[in-house]
C-alpha positions, 0 to 999 in steps of 0.5 A: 247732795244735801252737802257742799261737796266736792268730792262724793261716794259713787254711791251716793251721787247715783242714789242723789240722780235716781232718788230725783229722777224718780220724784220727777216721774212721780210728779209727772204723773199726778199733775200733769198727765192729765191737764187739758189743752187749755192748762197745757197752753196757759201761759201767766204772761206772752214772755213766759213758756207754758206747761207744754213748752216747759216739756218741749224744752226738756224733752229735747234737752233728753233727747240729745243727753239720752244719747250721748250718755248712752253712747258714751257707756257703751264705748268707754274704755273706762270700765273700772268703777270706783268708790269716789267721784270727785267733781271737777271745778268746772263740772261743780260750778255747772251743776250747782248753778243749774240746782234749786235752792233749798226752797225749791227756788231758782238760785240762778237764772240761765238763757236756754240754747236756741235749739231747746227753746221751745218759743224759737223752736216752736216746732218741738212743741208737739201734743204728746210731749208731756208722756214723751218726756214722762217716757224718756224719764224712765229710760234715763233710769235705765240708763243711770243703772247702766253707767254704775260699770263705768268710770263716771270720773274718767268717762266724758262727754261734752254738753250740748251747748259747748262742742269745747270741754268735756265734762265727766259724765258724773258731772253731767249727769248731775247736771241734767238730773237738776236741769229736769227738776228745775224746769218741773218746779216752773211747770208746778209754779205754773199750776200754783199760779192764781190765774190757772184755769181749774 
């Protein structure tokens, strides 16, 4: 959304999440299928995650999202489609945090669940979590053609991390899509980083 907004066309919101999802894969795939184990495992300092545990953390965070969005569209009785999503006040103030600045700069820092960090977790970190992740991004693009026959206003879901509140699936998914291209933006910034091994 290159606009404050609150309230969108549907069509532009799903335009907004595949146009994002797949500069994500594109991305992937020119810088980072084919790091060694040595750029992977770099890390600028022992507090910062590297390369391989960026995608551990986003891979698990698909995982759980992959599914409940799935599941959502295949059991909702809103099944109506419409023209307009309007945000919630609480989906909007979610996602905006969560979006990068217009220079691609973290506009807010936010603490990672426990089960998605990577550093407490250290067991989602496996070796082929990059192409994993790579993977279930173009899942994620079937799965955002799928939900175009629902309501994505009507539709909710809760969040992984709040068992609480649910949250229109438009709003969740705006969530995600900029949660993903967040942490891609801190593997670039990895790559950028002087002390990068070449």
């Amino acid at each position: 959304m290159r606009q404050k907004i609150k309230k969108m066309t549907t069509g532009l919101l799903f335009n907004e999440l595949e146009k994002i999802t797949n500069e994500n894969i594109q991305t992937i795939e020119e810088k980072f299928t084919q790091l060694s184990n040595e750029q992977l495992d770099w890390k600028p300092r022992q507090d910062y995650w590297n390369i391989r545990e960026v995608f551990a953390h986003l891979y698990e965070f698909a995982k759980y999202y992959h599914s409940t969005f799935s599941k959502k569209i295949d059991t909702t009785r809103f099944v109506e489609p419409t023209e307009n999503f309007v945000s919630s006040p609480l989906g909007k103030s979610m996602w905006s945090a969560m979006k990068l600045g217009n220079a691609k700069n973290v506009k807010r820092k936010m603490k990672s669940h426990k089960l998605y960090n990577p550093t407490i977790v250290p067991s989602i970190v496996t070796e082929t979590v990059v192409h994993d992740f790579l993977t279930s991004q173009r899942e994620l693009l079937k799965i955002i053609n799928r939900a175009k026959g629902i309501n994505i206003r009507k539709a909710k879901i809760k969040l992984a991390n709040n068992n609480v509140i649910k949250f229109r699936i438009g709003d969740a998914f705006l969530y995600v899509i900029y949660h993903n291209q967040r942490h891609i933006q801190q593997a670039i910034n990895l790559l950028q980083h002087s002390k990068f091994p070449r």
